[in-house]
C-alpha positions in Angstrom: -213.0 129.5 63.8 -213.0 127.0 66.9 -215.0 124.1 66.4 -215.4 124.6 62.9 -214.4 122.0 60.5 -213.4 121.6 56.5 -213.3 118.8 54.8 -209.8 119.0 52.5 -209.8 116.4 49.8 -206.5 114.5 49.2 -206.3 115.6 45.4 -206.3 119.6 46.5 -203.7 119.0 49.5 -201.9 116.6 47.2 -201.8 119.8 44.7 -200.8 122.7 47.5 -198.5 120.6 49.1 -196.6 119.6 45.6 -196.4 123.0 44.9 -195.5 124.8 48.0 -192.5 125.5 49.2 -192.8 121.9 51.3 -192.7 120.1 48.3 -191.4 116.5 48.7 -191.2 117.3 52.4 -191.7 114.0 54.4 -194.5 115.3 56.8 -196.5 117.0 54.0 -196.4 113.3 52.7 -197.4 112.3 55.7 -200.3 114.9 55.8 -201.4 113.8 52.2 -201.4 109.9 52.8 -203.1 110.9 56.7 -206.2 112.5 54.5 -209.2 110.4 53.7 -212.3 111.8 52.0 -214.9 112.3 54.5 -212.6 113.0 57.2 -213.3 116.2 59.1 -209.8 118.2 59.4 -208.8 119.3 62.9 -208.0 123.1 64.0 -204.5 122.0 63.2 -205.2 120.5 59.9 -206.8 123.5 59.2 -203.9 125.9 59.9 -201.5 123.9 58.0 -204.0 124.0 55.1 -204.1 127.6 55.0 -200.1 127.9 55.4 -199.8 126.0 52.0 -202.6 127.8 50.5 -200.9 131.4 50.7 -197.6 130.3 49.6 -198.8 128.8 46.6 -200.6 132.1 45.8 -197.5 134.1 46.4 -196.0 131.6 44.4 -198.4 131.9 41.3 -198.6 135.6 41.7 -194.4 135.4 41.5 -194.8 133.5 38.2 -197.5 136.2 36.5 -195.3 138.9 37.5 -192.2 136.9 35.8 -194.6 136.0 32.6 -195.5 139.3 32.2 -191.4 141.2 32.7 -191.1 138.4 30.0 -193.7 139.4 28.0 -192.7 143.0 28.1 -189.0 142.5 27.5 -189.9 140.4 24.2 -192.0 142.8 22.9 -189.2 145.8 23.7 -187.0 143.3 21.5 -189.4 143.2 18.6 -189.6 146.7 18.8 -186.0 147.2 18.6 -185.8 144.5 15.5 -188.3 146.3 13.6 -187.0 149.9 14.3 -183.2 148.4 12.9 -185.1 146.8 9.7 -186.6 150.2 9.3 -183.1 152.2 9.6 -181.6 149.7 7.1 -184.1 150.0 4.4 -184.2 153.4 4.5 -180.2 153.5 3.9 -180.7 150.9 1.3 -183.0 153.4 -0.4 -180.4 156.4 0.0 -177.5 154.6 -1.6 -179.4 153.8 -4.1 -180.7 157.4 -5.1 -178.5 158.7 -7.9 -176.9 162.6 -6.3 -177.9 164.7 -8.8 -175.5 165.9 -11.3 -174.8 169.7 -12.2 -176.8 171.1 -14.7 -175.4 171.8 -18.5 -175.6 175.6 -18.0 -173.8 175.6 -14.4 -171.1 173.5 -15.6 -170.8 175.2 -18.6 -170.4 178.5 -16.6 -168.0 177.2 -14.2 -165.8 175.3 -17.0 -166.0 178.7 -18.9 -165.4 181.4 -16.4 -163.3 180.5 -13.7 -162.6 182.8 -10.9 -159.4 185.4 -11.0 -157.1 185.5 -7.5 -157.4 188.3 -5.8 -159.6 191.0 -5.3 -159.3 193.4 -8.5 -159.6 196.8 -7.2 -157.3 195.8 -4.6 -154.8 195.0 -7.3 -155.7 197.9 -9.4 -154.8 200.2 -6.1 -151.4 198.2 -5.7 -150.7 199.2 -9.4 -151.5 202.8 -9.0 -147.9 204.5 -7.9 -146.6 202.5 -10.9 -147.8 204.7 -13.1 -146.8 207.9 -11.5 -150.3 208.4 -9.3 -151.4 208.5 -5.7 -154.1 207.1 -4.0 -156.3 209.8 -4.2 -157.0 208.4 -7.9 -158.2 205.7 -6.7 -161.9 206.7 -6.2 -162.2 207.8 -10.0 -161.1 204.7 -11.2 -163.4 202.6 -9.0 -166.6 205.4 -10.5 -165.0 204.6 -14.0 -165.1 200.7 -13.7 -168.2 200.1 -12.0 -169.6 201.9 -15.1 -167.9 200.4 -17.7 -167.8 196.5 -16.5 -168.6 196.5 -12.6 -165.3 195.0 -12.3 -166.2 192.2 -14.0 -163.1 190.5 -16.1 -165.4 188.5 -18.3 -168.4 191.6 -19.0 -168.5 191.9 -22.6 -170.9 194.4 -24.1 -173.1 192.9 -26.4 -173.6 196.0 -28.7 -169.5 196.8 -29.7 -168.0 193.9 -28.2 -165.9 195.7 -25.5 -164.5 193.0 -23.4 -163.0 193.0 -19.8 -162.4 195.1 -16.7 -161.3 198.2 -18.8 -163.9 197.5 -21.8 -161.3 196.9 -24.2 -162.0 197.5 -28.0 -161.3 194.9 -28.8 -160.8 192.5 -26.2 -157.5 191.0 -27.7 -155.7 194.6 -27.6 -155.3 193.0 -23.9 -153.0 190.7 -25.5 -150.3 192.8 -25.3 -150.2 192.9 -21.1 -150.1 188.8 -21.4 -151.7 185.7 -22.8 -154.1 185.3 -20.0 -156.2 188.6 -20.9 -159.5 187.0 -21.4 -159.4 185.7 -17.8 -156.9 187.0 -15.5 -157.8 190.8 -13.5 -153.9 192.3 -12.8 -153.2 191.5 -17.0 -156.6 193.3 -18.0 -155.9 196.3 -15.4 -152.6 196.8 -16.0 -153.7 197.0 -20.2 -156.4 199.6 -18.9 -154.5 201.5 -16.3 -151.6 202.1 -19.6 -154.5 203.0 -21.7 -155.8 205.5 -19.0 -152.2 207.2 -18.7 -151.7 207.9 -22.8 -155.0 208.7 -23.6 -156.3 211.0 -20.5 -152.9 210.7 -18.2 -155.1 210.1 -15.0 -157.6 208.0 -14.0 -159.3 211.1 -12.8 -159.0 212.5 -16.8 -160.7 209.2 -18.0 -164.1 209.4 -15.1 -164.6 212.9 -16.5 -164.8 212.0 -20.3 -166.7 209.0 -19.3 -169.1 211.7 -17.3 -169.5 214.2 -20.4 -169.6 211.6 -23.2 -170.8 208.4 -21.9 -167.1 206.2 -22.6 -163.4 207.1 -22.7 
């Protein structure tokens, strides 16, 4: 650009200089107070001027770059605040919804019919050499049961009112093997098992009756 000149009017150099990186620097002053209007800037004028020029666009382009990290990080924060004001309302909401309570007729039946330990044909097959039998009973007394009750200490047949494991007639003969015969499996299997022995003196006995007349 030799032999070129531009004019550089004291307010613009006053405003690169002041916020270049030769800010306050006593021969930018200098520069500024050299520069009239009118006066036609020399080759070195001219490089100077274009010195300050880029570092006060690096400079501006360093602050949109900060304004905007800014920007973004705010809004990240805003995100964050709303996504916490969510996640506490929403708990708000749950501790305030009642649990729901056990219906009438499930309490009922769990108040009414609790469970007996142990597993009763296992306990009936523990009880078998008491009575004078081996295991190969066993399997006729399981046939017999799963007829009469399904194992079941609380099936009760609506029709005669047997009651129990063995489908005692009534239920309270049971009473007699202990107090807890309307709940407990080893008190109504032992009553049935002695039943068994003095009326068909095998279990065996009782599963054929119960095959040619429909009960023993």
């Amino acid at each position: 650009m030799a032999g070129v000149g531009v004019i550089v009017p004291i307010a613009v150099v006053a405003g690169i200089t002041a916020s270049g990186p030769d800010a306050g620097n006593s021969s930018s002053l200098l520069a500024m107070d050299g520069a009239r209007p009118g006066t036609m800037a020399t080759g070195a004028h001219l490089d100077s001027g274009v010195r300050l020029t880029g570092a006060a666009r690096r400079e501006v382009a360093t602050l949109s770059v900060s304004r905007v990290l800014a920007e973004r990080a705010a809004d990240r924060r805003a995100d964050r605040r709303a996504a916490r004001l969510a996640a506490e309302r929403a708990a708000a909401r749950a501790a305030a919804t009642p649990s729901p309570s056990p219906s009438p007729s499930s309490a009922g039946t769990t108040a009414s019919a609790p469970q007996p330990s142990g597993n009763p044909q296992k306990i009936a097959e523990g009880m078998l050499g008491s009575y004078g039998w081996s295991s190969s009973q066993f399997g006729c007394l399981v046939s017999l049961w799963n007829t009469e009750s399904g194992w079941n200490v609380y099936a009760t047949n609506p029709s005669s009112g047997a009651y129990g494991i063995p489908q005692a007639l009534p239920g309270s003969k049971m009473a007699s093997a202990g107090p807890d015969w309307q709940s407990d499996a080893a008190t109504q299997i032992r009553w049935g098992l002695g039943y068994i022995k003095s009326l068909y003196g095998s279990p065996c006995g009782a599963w054929g009756h119960e095959q040619a007349d429909g009960w023993y």
